[in-house]
C-alpha positions in Angstrom: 255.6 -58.8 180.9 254.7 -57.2 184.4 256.5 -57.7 186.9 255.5 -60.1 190.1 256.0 -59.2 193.7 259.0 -60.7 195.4 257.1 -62.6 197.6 255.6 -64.3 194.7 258.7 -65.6 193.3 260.2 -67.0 196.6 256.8 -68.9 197.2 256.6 -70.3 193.6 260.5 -71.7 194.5 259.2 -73.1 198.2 256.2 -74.7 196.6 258.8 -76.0 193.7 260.9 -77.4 196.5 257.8 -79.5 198.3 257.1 -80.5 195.4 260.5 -82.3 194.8 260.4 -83.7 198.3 256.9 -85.0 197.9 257.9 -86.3 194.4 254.4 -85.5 193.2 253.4 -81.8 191.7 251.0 -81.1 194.7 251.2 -77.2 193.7 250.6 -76.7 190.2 252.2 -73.2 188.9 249.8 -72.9 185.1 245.8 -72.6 185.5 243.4 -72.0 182.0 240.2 -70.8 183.4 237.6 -70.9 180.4 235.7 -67.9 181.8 232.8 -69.3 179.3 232.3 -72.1 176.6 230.1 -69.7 174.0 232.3 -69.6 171.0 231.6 -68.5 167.5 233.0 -71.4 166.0 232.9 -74.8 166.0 235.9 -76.5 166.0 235.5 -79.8 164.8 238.6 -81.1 167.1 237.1 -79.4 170.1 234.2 -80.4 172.4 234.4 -77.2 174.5 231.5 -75.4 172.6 229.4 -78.9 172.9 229.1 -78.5 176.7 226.2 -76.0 178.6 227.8 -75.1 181.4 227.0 -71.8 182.6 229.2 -68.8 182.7 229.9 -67.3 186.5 228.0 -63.7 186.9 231.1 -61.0 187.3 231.7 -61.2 191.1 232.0 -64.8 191.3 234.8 -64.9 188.6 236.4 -62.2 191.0 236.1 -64.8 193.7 237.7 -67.4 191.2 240.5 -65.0 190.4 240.9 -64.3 194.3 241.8 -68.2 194.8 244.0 -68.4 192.0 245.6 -65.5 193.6 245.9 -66.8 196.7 247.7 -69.8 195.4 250.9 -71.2 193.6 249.4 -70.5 190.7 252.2 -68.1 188.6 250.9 -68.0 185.1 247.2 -68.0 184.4 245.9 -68.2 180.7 242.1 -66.8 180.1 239.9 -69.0 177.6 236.8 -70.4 176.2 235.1 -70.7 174.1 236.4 -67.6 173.1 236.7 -65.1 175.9 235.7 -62.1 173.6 232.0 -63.7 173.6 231.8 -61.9 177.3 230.5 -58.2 177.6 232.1 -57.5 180.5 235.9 -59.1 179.7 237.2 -55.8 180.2 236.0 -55.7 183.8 237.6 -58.9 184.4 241.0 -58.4 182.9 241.3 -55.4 184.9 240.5 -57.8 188.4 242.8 -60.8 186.8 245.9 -58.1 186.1 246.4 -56.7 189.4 246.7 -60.4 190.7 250.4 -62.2 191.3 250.3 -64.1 188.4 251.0 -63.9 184.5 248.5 -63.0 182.4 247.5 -65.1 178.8 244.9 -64.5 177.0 243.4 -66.6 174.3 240.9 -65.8 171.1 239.8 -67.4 167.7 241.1 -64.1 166.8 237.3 -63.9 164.8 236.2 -61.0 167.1 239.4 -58.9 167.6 237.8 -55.8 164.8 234.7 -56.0 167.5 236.7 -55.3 170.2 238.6 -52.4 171.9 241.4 -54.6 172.0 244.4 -51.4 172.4 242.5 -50.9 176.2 242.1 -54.7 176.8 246.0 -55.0 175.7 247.0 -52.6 178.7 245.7 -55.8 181.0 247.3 -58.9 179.6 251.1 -59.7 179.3 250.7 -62.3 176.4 248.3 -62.3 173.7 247.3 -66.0 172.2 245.7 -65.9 169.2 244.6 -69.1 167.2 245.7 -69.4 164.0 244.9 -72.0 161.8 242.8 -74.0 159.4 240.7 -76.0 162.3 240.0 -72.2 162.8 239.4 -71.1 159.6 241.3 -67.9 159.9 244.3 -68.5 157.5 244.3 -65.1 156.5 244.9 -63.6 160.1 248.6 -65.0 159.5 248.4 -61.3 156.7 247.8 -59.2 160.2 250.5 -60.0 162.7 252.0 -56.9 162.6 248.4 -55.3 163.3 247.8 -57.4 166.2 251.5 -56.8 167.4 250.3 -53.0 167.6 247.5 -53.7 170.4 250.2 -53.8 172.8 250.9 -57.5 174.7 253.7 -59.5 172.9 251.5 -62.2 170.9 251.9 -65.5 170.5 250.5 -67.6 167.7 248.9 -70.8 168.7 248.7 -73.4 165.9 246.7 -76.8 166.2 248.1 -79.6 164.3 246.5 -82.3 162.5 247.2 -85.1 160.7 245.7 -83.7 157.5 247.8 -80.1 158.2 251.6 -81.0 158.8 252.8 -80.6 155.8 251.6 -76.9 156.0 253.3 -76.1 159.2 256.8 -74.5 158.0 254.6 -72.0 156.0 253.0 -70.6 158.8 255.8 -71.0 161.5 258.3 -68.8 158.8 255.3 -66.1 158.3 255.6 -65.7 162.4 259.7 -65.6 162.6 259.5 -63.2 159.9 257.4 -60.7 162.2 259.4 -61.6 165.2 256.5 -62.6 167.0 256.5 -66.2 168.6 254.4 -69.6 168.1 253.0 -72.5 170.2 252.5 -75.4 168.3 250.6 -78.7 169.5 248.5 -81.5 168.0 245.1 -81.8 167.5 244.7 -83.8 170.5 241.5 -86.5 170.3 239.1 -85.1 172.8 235.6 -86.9 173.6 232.9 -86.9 171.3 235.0 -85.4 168.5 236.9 -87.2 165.5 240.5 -88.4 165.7 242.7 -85.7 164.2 246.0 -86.5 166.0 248.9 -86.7 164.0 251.7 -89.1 164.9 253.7 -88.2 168.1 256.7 -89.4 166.4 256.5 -87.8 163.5 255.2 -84.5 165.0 258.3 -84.4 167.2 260.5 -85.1 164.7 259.1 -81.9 162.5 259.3 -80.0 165.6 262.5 -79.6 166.5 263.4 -79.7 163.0 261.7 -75.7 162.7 263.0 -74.8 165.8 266.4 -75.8 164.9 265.8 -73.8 161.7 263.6 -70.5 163.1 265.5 -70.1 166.2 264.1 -68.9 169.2 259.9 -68.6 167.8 258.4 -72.3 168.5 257.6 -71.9 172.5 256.3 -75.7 172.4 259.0 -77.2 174.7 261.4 -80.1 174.0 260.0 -81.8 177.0 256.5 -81.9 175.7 257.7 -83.2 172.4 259.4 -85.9 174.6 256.6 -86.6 176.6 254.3 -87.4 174.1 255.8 -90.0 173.0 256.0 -92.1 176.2 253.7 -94.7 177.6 253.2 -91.9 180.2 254.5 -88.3 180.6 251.5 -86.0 182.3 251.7 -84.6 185.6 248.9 -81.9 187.7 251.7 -79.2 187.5 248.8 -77.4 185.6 244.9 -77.5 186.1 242.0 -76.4 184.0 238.6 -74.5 185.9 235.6 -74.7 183.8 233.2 -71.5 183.2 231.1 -71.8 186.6 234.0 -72.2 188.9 234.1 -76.1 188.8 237.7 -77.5 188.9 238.8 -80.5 186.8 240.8 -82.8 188.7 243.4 -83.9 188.2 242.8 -83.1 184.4 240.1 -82.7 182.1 240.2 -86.0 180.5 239.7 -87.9 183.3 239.0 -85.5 186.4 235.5 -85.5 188.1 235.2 -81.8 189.1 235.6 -82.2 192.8 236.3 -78.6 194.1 234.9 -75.3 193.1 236.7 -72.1 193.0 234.1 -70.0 194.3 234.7 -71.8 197.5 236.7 -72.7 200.1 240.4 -72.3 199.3 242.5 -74.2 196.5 245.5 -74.4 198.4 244.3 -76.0 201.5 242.1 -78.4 198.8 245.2 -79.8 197.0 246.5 -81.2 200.3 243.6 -83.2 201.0 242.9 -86.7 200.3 241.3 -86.7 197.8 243.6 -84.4 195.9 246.1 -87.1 196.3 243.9 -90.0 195.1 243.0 -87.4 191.9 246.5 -87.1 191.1 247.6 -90.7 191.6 245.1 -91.4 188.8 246.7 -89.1 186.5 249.9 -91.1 187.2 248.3 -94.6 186.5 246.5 -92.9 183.4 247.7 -94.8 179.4 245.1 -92.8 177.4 248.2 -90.9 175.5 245.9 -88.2 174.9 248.4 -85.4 174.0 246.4 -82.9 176.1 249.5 -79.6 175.5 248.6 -78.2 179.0 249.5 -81.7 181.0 252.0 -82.9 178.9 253.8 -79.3 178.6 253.7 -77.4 181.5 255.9 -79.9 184.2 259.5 -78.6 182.1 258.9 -75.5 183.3 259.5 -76.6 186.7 262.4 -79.3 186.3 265.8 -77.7 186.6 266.9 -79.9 183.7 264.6 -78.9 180.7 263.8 -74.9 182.3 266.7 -73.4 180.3 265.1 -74.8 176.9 261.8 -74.2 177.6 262.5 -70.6 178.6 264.8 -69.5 175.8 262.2 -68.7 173.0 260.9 -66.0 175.6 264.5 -64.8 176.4 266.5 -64.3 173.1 263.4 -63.3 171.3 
């Protein structure tokens, strides 16, 4: 991974710090900016492809990626859809590297032959790729070391069902065995889609039963695990911006998009009223709804769980 300015880091701890005093996550640190929702797939527990929301013509994605630059953002993960749907994605990860933040990437994987994936590789610091059979690319788990050549470390992300626990342990060995790393997270039940979510309980317990036994390769962090298994364990430390700029707030399963990226500033947004009513809905929220991002992304700020959440990326 690249390294950040120093400014950038002695920031991200001052915007850490009013968020403890504040005792709300005012700054989040992780954005996914779904750069468009064309896919080649369609995932039967995702409604991402479903929606027709339009994809932002090059400079106003440079505008998008100027705000997130501009802001406490430290780790921003480029989605879809898939990503690689977009003829001018190299264009874009060349603006997004240069920019004080952590690059991700994410793919279906189902395009990576199509693409000149060695030169996108010089531009991203981690490279997700979707492995699984909601993605109906088993026999990508045959090609890690391949994909380990393009350049980025890679991590594997695998959705969970119910239907596909038992078949975890399989895949999670596969990955430890090329030294590569995995997230794992459940199938969470978005709108308009049917109800693959395994039990929290169960899918915790399995959890930390393979990272126990493959140390150091599950990235999914304890806290998450923990989370969602309470009445309520969310927070805005992360934020997802849809394909023409438009922010969900405070999350995507609730949020009205209420700012857009192309506009204005983000920073001086989240400190409005309205920010604050957004995010007090997230805290009154029960829906459970597993979303990884929400649920995930708040240990990476708390003192307590940052040691464990950061060690699969350290001792690797």
């Amino acid at each position: 991974m690249k390294k950040l300015p120093l400014k950038k880091y002695l920031k991200t701890m001052s915007y850490a710090f009013s968020n403890q005093l504040a005792g709300e996550c005012i700054y989040p640190f992780y954005a996914s900016y779904k750069v468009t929702h064309k896919c080649n797939l369609r995932c039967s527990f995702c409604n991402v492809w479903m929606e027709d929301t339009p994809d932002l013509k090059t400079d106003d994605v440079f505008k998008v990626l100027d705000d997130l630059g501009d802001s406490s953002i430290t780790l921003l993960s480029l989605e879809g859809g898939d990503p690689l749907m977009r003829k001018d994605l190299g264009e874009i990860l060349e603006y997004a590297y240069k920019k004080p933040f952590y690059l991700f990437f994410t793919t279906n994987g189902h395009l990576l032959d199509k693409r000149p994936m060695e030169e996108y590789g010089k531009n991203i610091d981690y490279l997700h790729i979707s492995i699984d059979e909601g993605h109906d690319n088993l026999e990508f788990f045959e090609r890690l070391e391949e994909f380990q050549s393009y350049g980025p470390e890679i991590c594997i992300q695998i959705v969970v069902t119910k239907d596909t626990m038992s078949a975890l342990e399989e895949k999670v060995k596969r990955v430890f065995n090329v030294g590569a790393r995995t997230v794992v997270m459940p199938a969470c039940h978005l709108d308009g889609t049917d109800d693959y979510y395994p039990d929290p309980a169960k899918f915790r317990d399995e959890i930390i039963r393979l990272k126990k036994k493959y140390k150091y390769t599950i990235t999914t962090p304890k806290g998450f695990l923990d989370n969602i298994n309470k009445t309520h364990g969310c927070s805005a430390s992360s934020i997802i911006i849809d394909s023409d700029g438009g922010l969900f707030y405070p999350c995507r399963t609730v949020g009205k998009r209420i700012y857009n990226f192309t506009e204005g500033s983000f920073m001086d947004f989240v400190k409005t009223d309205e920010a604050k009513k957004a995010r007090q809905d997230m805290k009154d929220c029960t829906r459970r709804c597993g979303w990884y991002q929400y649920f995930a992304t708040d240990v990476f700020a708390s003192p307590s769980t940052i040691a464990s959440s950061l060690s699969p990326y350290l001792f690797k």
